[in-house]
Each structure stands twice: as C-alpha cells, then as structure tokens.
C-alpha positions in Angstrom: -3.9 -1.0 21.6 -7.4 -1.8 20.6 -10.1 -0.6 22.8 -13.5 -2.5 23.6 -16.7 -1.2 24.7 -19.6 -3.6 26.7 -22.6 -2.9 24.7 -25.2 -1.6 26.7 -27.5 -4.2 29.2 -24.9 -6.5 28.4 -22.3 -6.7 31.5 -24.2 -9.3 32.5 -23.9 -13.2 32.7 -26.3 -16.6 32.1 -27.5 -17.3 28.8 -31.3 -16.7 29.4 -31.6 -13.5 27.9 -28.5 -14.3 25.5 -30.4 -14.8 22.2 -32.6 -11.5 22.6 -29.9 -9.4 23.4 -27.3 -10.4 20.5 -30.6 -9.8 18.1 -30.8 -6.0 19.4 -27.3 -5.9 19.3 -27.8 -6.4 15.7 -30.7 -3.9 15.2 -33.3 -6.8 14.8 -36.4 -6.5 17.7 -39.8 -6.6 16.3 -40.9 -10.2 15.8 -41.3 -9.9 12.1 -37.6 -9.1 11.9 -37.2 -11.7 14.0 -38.9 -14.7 12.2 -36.8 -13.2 9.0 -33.7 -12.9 10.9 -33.3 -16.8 12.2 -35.7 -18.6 9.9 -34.5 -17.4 6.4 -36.5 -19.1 3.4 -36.0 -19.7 0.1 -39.8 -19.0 -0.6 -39.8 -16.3 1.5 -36.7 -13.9 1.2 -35.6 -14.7 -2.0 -36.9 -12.1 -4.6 -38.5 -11.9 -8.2 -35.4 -11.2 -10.5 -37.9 -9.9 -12.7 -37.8 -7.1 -10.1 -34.4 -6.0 -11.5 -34.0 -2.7 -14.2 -33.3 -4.4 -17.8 -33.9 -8.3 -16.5 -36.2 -8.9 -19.5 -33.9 -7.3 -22.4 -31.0 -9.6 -20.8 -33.4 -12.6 -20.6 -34.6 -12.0 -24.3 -31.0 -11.5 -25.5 -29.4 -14.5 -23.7 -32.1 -16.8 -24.9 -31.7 -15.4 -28.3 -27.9 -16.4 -28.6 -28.7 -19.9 -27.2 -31.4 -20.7 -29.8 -29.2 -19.2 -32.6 -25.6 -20.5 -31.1 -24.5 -17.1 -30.8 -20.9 -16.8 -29.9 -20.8 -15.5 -26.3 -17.8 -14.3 -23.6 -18.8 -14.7 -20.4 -16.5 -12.0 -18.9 -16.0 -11.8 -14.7 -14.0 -10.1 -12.8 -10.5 -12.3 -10.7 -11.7 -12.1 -7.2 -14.0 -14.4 -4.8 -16.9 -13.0 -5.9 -16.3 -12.5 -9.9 -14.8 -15.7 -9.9 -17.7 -18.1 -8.4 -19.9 -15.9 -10.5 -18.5 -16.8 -13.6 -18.6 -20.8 -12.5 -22.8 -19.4 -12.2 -23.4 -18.2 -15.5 -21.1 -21.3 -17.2 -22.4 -24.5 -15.2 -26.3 -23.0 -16.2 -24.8 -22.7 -20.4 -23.9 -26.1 -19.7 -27.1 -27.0 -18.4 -29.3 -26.0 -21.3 -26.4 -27.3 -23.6 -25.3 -24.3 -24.9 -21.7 -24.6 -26.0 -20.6 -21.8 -28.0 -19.4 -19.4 -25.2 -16.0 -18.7 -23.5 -15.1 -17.6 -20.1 -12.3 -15.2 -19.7 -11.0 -13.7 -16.7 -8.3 -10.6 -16.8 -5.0 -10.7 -15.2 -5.3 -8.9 -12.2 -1.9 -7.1 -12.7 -1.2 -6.9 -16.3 -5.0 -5.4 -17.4 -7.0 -4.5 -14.1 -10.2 -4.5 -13.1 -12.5 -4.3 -15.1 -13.4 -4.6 -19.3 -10.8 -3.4 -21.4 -10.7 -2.1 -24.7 -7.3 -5.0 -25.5 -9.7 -7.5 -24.9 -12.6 -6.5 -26.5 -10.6 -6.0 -30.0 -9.7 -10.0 -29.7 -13.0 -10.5 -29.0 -14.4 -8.6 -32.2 -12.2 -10.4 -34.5 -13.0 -13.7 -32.6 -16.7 -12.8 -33.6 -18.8 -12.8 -30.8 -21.5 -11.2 -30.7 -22.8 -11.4 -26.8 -20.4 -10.4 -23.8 -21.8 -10.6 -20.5 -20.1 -8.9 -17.7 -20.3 -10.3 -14.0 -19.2 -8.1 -11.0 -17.5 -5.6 -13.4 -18.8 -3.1 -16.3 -20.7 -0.4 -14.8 -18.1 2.2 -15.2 -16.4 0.4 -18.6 -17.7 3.2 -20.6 -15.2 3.3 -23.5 -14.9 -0.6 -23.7 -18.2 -1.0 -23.9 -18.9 1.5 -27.0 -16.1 0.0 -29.0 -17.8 -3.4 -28.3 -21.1 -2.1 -29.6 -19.4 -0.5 -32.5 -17.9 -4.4 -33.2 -20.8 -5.6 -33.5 -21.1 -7.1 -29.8 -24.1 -6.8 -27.6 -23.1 -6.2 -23.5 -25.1 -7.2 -20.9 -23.3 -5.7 -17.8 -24.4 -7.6 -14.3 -22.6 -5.5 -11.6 -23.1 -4.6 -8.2 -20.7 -1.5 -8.0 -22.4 2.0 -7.8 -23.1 3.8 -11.2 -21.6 6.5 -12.7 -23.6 9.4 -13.7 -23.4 8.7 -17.2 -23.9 5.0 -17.8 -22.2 2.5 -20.4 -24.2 2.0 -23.8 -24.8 -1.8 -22.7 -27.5 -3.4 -24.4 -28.4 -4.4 -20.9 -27.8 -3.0 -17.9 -28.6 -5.5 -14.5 -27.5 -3.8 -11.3 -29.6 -3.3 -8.3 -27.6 0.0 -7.7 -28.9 1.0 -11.2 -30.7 4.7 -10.7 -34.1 3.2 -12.1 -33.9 0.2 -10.1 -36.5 -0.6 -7.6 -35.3 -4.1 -6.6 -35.5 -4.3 -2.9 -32.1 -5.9 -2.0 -29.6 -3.1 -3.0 -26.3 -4.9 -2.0 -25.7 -8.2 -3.8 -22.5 -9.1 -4.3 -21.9 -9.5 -8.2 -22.5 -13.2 -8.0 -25.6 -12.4 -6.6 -26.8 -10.5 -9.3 -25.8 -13.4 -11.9 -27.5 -15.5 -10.1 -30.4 -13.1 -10.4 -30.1 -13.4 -14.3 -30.2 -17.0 -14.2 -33.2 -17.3 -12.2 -34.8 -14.9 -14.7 -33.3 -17.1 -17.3 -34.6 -20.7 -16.0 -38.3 -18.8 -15.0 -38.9 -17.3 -18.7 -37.1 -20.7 -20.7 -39.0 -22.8 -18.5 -42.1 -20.8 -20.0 -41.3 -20.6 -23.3 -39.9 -24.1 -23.4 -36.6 -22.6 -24.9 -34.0 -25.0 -23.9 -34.0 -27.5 -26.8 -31.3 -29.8 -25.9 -33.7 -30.4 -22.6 -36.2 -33.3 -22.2 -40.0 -31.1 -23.0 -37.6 -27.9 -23.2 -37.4 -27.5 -19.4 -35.2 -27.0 -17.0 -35.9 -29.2 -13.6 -37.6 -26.8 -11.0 -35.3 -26.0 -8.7 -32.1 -26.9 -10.3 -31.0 -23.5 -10.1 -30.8 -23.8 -6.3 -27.3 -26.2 -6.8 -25.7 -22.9 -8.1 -26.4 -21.1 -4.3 -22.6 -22.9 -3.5 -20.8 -20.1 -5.0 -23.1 -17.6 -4.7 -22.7 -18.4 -0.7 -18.9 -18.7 -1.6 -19.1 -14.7 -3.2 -21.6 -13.4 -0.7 -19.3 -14.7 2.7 -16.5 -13.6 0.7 -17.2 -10.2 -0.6 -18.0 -8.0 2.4 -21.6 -7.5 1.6 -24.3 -6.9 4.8 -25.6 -10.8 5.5 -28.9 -9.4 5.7 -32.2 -9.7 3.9 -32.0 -11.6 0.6 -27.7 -11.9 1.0 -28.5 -13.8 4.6 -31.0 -16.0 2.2 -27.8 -16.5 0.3 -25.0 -17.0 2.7 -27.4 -19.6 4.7 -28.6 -21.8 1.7 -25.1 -21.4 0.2 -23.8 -23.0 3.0 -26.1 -25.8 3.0 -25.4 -26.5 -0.5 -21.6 -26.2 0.0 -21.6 -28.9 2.7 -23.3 -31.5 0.3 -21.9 -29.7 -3.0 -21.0 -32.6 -6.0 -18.2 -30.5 -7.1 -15.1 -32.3 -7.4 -12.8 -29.3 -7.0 -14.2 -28.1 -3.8 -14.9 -31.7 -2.3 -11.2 -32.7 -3.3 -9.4 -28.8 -2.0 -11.4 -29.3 2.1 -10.2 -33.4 2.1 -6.4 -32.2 1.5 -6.5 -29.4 3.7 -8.5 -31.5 6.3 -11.9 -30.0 6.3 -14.6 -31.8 6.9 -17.2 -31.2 3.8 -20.3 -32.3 6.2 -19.5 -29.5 8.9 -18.1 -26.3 6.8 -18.6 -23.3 8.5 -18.3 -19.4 6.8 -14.8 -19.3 8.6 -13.4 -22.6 6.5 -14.6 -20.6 3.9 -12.3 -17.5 4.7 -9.4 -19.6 5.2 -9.6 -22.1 2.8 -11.4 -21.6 -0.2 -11.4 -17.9 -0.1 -7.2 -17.5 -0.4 -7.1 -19.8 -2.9 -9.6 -18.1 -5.5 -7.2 -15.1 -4.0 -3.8 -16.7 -4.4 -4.7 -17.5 -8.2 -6.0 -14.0 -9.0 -2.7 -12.5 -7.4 -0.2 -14.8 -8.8 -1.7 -14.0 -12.4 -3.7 -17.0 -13.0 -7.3 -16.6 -12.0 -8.8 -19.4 -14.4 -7.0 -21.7 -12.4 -9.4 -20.7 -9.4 -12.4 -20.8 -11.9 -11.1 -24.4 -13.4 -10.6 -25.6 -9.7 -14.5 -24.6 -8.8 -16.2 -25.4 -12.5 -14.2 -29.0 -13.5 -16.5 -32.3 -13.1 -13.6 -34.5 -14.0 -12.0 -36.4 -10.8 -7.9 -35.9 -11.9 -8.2 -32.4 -13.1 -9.4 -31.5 -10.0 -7.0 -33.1 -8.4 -4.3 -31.3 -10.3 -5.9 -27.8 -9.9 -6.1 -28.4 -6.1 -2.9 -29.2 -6.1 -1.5 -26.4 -8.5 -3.3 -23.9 -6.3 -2.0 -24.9 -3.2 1.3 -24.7 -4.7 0.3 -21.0 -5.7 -0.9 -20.3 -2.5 2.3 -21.4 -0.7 3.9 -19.2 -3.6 2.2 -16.4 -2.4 2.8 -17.0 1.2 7.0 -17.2 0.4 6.5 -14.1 -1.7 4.5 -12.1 1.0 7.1 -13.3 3.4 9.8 -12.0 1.4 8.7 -8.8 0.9 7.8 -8.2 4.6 11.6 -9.5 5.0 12.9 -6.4 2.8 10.5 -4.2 4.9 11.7 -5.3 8.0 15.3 -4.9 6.6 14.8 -1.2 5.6 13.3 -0.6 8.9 16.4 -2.0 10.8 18.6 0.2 8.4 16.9 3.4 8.4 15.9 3.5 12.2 17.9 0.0 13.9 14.4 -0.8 14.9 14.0 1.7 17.6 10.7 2.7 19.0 11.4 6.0 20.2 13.3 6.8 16.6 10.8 5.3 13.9 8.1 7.2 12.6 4.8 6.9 13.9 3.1 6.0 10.5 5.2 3.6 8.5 5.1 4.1 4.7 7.4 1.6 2.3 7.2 -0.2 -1.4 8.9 -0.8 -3.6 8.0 -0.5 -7.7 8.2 -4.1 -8.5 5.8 -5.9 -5.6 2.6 -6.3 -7.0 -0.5 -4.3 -5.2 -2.5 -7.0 -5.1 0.0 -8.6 -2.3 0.9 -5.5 -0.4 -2.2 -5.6 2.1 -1.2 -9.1 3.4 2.2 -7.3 4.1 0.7 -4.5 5.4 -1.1 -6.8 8.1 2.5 -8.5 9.1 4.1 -4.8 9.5 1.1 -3.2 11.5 1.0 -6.1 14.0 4.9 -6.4 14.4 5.5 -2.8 15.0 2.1 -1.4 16.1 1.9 1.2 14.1 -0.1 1.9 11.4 1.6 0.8 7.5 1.1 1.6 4.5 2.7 -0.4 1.7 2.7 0.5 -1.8 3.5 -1.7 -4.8 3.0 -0.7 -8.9 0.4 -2.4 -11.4 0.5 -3.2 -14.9 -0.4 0.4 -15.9 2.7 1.5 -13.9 0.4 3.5 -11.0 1.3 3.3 -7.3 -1.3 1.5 -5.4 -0.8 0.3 -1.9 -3.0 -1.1 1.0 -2.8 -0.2 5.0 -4.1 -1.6 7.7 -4.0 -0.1 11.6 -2.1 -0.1 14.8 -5.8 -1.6 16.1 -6.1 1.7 17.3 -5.5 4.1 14.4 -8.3 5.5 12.3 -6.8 5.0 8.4 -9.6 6.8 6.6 -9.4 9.8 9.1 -5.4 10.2 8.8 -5.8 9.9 4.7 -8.5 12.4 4.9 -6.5 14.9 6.8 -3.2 14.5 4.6 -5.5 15.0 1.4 -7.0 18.4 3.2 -3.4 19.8 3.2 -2.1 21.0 -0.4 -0.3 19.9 -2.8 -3.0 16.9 -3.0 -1.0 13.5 -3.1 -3.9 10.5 -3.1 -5.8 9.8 -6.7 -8.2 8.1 -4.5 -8.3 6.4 -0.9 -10.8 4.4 1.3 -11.9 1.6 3.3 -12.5 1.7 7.2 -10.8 2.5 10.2 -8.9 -0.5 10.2 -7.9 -1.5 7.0 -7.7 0.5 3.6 -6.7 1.1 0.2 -5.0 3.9 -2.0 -3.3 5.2 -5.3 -1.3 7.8 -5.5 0.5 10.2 -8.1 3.8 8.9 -9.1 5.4 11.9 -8.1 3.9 12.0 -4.7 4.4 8.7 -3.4 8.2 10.1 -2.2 6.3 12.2 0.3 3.4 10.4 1.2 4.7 9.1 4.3 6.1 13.0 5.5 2.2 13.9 4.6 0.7 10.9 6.4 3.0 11.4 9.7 2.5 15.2 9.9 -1.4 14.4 10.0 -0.9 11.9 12.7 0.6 14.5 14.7 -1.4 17.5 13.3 -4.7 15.6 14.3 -6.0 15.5 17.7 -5.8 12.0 19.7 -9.9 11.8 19.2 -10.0 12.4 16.0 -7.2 9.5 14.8 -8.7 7.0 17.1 -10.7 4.1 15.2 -13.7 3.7 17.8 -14.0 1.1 20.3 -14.7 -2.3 19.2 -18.3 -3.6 20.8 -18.4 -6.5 22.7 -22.0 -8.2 23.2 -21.4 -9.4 26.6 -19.3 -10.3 29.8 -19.4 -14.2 30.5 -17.9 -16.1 33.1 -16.0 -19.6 31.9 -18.7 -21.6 33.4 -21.0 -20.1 30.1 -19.0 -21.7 27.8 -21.0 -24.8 27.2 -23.0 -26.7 24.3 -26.1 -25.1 25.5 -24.5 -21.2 24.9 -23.2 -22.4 21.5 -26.5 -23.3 19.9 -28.1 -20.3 21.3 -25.2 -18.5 19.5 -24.9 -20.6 16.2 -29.3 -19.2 15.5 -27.3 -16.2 14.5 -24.8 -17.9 11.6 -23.6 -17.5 8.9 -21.7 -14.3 10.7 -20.0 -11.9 8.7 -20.5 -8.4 7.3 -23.0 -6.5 9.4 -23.6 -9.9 11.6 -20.6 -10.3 13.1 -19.5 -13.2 15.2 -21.1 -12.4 18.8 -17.8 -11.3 21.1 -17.5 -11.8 24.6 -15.1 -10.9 27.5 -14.0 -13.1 30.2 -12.4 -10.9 33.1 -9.6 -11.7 35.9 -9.2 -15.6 34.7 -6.3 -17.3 34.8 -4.5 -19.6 32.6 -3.4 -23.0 33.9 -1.3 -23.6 31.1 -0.2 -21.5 28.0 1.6 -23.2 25.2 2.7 -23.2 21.1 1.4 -25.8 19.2 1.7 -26.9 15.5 4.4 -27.7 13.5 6.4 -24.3 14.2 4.8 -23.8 17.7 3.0 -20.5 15.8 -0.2 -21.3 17.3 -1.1 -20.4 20.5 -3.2 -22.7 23.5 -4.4 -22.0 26.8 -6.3 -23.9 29.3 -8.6 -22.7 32.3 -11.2 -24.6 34.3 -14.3 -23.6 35.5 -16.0 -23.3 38.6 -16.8 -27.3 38.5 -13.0 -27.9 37.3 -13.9 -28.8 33.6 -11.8 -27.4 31.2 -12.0 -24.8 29.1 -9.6 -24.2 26.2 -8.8 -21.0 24.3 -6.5 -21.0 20.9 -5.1 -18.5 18.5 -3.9 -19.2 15.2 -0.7 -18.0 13.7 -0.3 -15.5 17.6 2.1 -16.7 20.4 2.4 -15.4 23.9 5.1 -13.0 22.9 2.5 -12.0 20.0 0.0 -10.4 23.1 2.7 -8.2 24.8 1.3 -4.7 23.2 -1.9 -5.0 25.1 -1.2 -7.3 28.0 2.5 -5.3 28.9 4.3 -8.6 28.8 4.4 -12.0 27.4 1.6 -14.2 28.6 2.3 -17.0 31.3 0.3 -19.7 33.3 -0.9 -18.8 36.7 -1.1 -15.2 35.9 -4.8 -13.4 35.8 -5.9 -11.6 32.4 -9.1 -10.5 30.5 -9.8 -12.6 27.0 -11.9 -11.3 24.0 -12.9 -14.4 22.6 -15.3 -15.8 20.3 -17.3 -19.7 20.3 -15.9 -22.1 17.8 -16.9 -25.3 17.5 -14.0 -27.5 16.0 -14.6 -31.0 14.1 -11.1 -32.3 13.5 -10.4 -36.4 12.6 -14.2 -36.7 14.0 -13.7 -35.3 17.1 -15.9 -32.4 18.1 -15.0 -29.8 20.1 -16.2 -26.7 21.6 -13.7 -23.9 22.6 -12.7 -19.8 22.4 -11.3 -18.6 19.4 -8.9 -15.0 21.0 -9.7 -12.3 19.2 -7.4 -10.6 22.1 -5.9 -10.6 25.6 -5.4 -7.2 27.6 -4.3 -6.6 30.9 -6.7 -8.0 34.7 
C-alpha cells in the first residue's frame, strides 16, 4: 500500500494561503522566482541559442546545404520527444523551401535506439552529405565515423549525457555537452532542435539566406508555431517543467490549443477533445500513446506523418490508422498480461500466501517496448512488484517493472546486483517504475536474485518513500475559486506536479461504474451546504481500492480520498471535480 505524507504547515484548510504554500512546496519563495514561476515569457525565459557549444558550425553547415541543395537526412529518434522533433526540423526545411532532405525514423525493435551503422551505409550510397540527429547521437560513436568516412557531415542535437569520449560529429549541439555553458541543462531533444532552428531563422534572417523567401527572410516570429510539439516532447519526455522547459510546456500549450495542424485538430475531434481547452493530461492520454502506439507497433513515421501532413484526407487516414494501432496495442498488451496471469494461476493457483513476493515473467517473443504497460496491469492486480521481460531485435533481454506502490525498484535491483555472479547489463529509473537488461544467461535466475534481495533487505531499506501531499482540504474547498488558484501553477508535470490533497472521514452518497464496460469509477458527496461534489477514476472500480481501503468501496461508508482538481469540458459542458489518485482506510 502506498503511503502519504502531509507536507509540512500544510494540515490545514481555506484557500488563503493556498497559492504560497504549493509555490514552497515546489522550492520557489523569493519573489523573483516567483514572477518567473507564474508569469513565464517568451522574451524573458527563453534563451540565446547562440548560447549553445557548436550552434554556429551547425548554423553555418545547415545554411550551407540549403543554398547548395545538399542532400540531407533528418534522422530522430521513435518516441514522443524524437518524433515531434523531427516534425521541428522538417516543417522549418519546408519553410525556407528547401526540399532535398528526408526524414527517417528507426524501428524501435528491429534497429534500436539510436544511429546505426545499417542505415548509414544506405545513406552513403543514397549520397547525402548532411545527417542531422535529433534526441539521439551522442553516444553513436562508430556510426558516426563511418558516416564521416562516407563522405557525410553529422550534426548531433541530443539531450542525453555524453560519453567521455565524444562522436567525430561535425557538430555537436547538446546542452549536457562538457564545454557547454547554456544555462538550461535539461531540454528534452526537441528542445534542443528547436534551439537549432531559432539559431537558424536568427543568423538567415541576417544574412538574408532563404532565397525562396520574399527579401530572403523568414517572418519574425514564425518560429514560435513550431512550440506545439516542442510542448508536445517537453510534457511528454519527463524533463523538470522548470526554467526555459516551463517557457516551453506553457507556450506549447497555447499554440496546441489553436494549432493549424490537421493531424492533431482531426486525432482530439474523434477522440472528443475539445482543441480550445487542451490540457497537459489530454496530452498524456491522447496524443502521447499514439506517437507511442506507432513507435511500438513498428511504424513510427506513421506518428510523424500524423503530426507533419497539411493535407485534410491523409490526415484523416493517419488518425485513423493510428487509432487502429493503438487499439492493436491495447489487444496485444492485454494478451500478454492474459499469458502472465495464466502462468501465475498454473505455477502458484493464484495464492497469496504461495506466490513469490517479486514477480518476474517474459517470454522471448513479446517485444520490450510493450512489457512496461504489462508490468503496470500485473503490479496493480497482484500488489506486488513485476518485472516483465521481453527480447529486441538484437536478441537481448530487456524488461520494464513497476511497484507494489510501496516497493523501492531501484533499491531491490541495486541489492541483487551487489550479490555475485552479476545478472543486470544495466538497470534504472525510480522507486516506482524502472527499466533493465539482462545477460541471456541470467534472465533464468533473475527473479531467485530479485526475491532473495526483497527478503535479504531490511523493510526501510525496500520501501519507496512516502508520497507528499500539499494539503488537507475539506469538500467545501472544492470550488471554482480553489481551481484557479491551483491552475497559476499549470502546465504540471515533471518536478511541478499536480498539487495533491486529502479529504479525511467523508462519506460517499453514492459509488458507481460508468462507461461502456462500467470500468470507470464515480462517487458523489455533498458539502456542508449540500452541493455536490463528484470524484472519478478512470479505468479503477470499487473492487480496484480493496488493497488500501480492506474492502470494496460502498455508499454511506466513511473513507479518506487522495485526489487531485480537474476541470472537465465534455459536449460543452464544464465541469469541476476530483480526479482519485487513491482511497485508504477513515
């Protein structure tokens, strides 16, 4: 069971004090931090790219394969932030008219992240001469050289941390870069593209470069369009929403809402999204899985064609096709956590007392890149941490796990690892959700090695720390006037998360399922002055809350809710309720 901690000065109700106390919470109390905090500029907080190690050699090369038509691969990595960075770097070629480049994206399973030296050799004998990475490279060292020795030129753009001996790009953009000074160190990688393309669009502007351009310009502030999927990576790509990446998210946001893009505006009517009132979360679960659900299924250009297309009926028929993939991926995920499931009633009839307390399964033909939705369904079923393992294209065991809610992942891998013979090739994420590869050999004893450190380490040592909630509130705070005090603080994410709040000893007038398959979970309470107050979970039931509450959820019967706000616009109605993030015992 998860276990939550009141933040300090904070068990206390009213909304005076509200704002002030969720901006400590957050680390942010002088007023300068302040001001930058809730009034993020464009002006302001948005850097000189020129600030970047190795911006003017890209800059001078890029402009040089545009004036002499330079064949050029634009080359990204599959996920939500490689992706929308590649849409970056082609909308601005298209822009300035340049038309002799190609975007290519590698399949996630059969060639891995990253360049590789397969499609670099088809690149030589296609004859380009420019490759420009984005959110990959920095470690590519061998690709790279046999580029060079081809005859290509590489500009990496990355994000990722260096090595100690670094690629022999031509270029090398990366805030992380060990002779970098740039003051924001953790873009995402469609950050730092559109980094380059500032750069770009400052110096062309200057030198009145772009030809096929009324006077050789580019419109001032054009480049500010691109901020959709930049806010699309940033949201998406677990960086800190802080500083210049806040900038990001917030503007990226605004663009998004009034975004020409066919693709996008076509995906949020069909999945009933209001375009006018999109919020980081319709981001996570709408646009985000699908840019996923492509990269998994094998066909991440689909994503980038979905994002990048100006024409009306293909983007119809990518919106469609990736729905259909994502629905794909749903059945597959569901199918494998059906063969899971299966082994688990064979090998232990589903007993508690029996099964072990870390549960490690795979099997050699899922792919990785699906195992950690698995993972999620296994954890939460039998509450217990999971680790499921699948095998990629180069035929090496990687797997994903994700906690019992109250198991520390990194600390139980850390402890296996310490014991010999050593099993992981590498491990890590956070106490709640991680990632691993592991020696072909091993993988047959990974889950002896991962149960005899659960029982080998001492209960404070496996125990993922308490989860901070910023306040106790009482049902009569939920109201418009909390919300917007609450809503200064969006976009939330990654190091801003969405304020949390406890509501103690209230009682439920009626719990029910909703939706098509009653998977979806409603409540209803009324406040002192009898107005109602509704709370919903998405894809939970009452059943779904018996781990921490000791039984199945019912009306009339006291509990404490961890909740989050959420304003809802649905059909145009507007609607403020609670979001559970969990329900535990009065």
């Amino acid at each position: 069971m998860k276990q939550y901690a009141l933040r300090p000065q904070s068990a206390t109700s009213g909304s005076g004090d509200l704002l002030v106390s969720l901006l400590r919470h957050r680390g942010i109390e002088t007023p300068e931090d302040v001001e930058y905090f809730l009034n993020p500029s464009y002006d302001k907080h948005v850097h000189d790219p020129f600030l970047l190690h190795d911006m003017d050699r890209a800059v001078e090369r890029i402009l040089k394969a545009i004036a002499g038509e330079e064949k050029t691969v634009i080359y990204s990595d599959y996920d939500t932030d490689g992706i929308p960075g590649a849409v970056v770097l082609h909308d601005f070629f298209k822009k300035v008219g340049f038309k002799n480049f190609i975007n290519y994206i590698p399949h996630r399973h059969d060639e891995g992240f990253g360049l590789n030296s397969d499609a670099v050799d088809q690149f030589i004998k296609d004859g380009a001469r420019l490759l420009i990475t984005i959110d990959c490279g920095i470690n590519d060292i061998v690709p790279i050289r046999e580029a060079k020795k081809g005859g290509i030129d590489v500009i990496v753009t990355d994000h990722h941390l260096p090595p100690e001996k670094l690629p022999p790009a031509f270029a090398i953009v990366n805030p992380k870069h060990p002779k970098c000074d740039y003051p924001e160190k953790m873009l995402c990688g469609a950050g730092v593209i559109f980094k380059l393309v500032q750069a770009l669009v400052k110096k062309g502007n200057e030198m009145k470069a772009f030809t096929n351009l009324p006077d050789g310009i580019i419109k001032e502030g054009w480049e500010k369009w691109l901020l959709d999927m930049v806010g699309i990576a940033t949201l998406s790509d677990m960086v800190p929403l802080r500083g210049e990446n806040r900038a990001f998210a917030y503007f990226g946001l605004m663009v998004l809402r009034k975004s020409p893009r066919v693709g996008i505006a076509r995906l949020l009517n069909e999945l009933g999204v209001d375009q006018r009132y999109l919020t980081e979360e319709d981001i996570g679960f709408t646009i985000g899985p699908r840019i996923n659900a492509a990269s998994r299924m094998g066909v991440p250009m689909d994503a980038f064609h979905m994002l990048s297309t100006d024409d009306v009926n293909l983007a119809r028929e990518h919106v469609e096709h990736l729905n259909h993939i994502n629905d794909e991926r749903k059945g597959t995920v569901a199918a494998m956590a059906k063969e899971i499931k299966k082994v688990i009633k064979e090998r232990w009839d589903g007993d508690d007392k029996v099964m072990p307390r870390v549960i490690v399964l795979g099997n050699p033909d899922w792919r990785p890149s699906l195992v950690g939705l698995v993972a999620n369904t296994i954890a939460e079923e039998y509450r217990r941490p999971a680790y499921i393992w699948g095998r990629d294209g180069e035929g090496i065991i990687k797997g994903s796990c994700r906690s019992d809610g109250e198991t520390d992942l990194v600390a139980l891998m850390q402890s296996a690892e310490d014991s010999s013979p050593k099993t992981f090739i590498q491990f890590g994420g956070h106490a709640f959700s991680g990632g691993f590869s592991v020696k072909n050999d091993k993988i047959h004893t990974l889950g002896d090695k991962l149960n005899a450190a659960f029982d080998k380490l001492a209960r404070e040592e496996r125990v993922a720390p308490a989860i901070d909630v910023d306040r106790e509130m009482l049902l009569d705070d939920v109201n418009w006037d909390t919300h917007r005090v609450i809503d200064r603080l969006a976009p939330f994410g990654t190091g801003n998360p969405k304020p949390l709040f406890m509501f103690r000893n209230i009682v439920p007038s009626s719990v029910r399922g909703f939706g098509k398959e009653k998977n979806h979970l409603e409540m209803l309470f009324s406040n002192s002055r009898g107005i109602p107050v509704k709370a919903i979970a998405f894809f939970k039931t009452a059943e779904d809350w018996m781990s921490g509450y000791g039984e199945t959820v019912i009306a009339r019967k006291p509990l404490t809710l961890i909740a989050t706000f959420e304003k809802s616009v649905f059909r145009g109605k507007t609607e403020l309720r609670l979001r559970i993030v969990d329900i535990i015992k009065k």
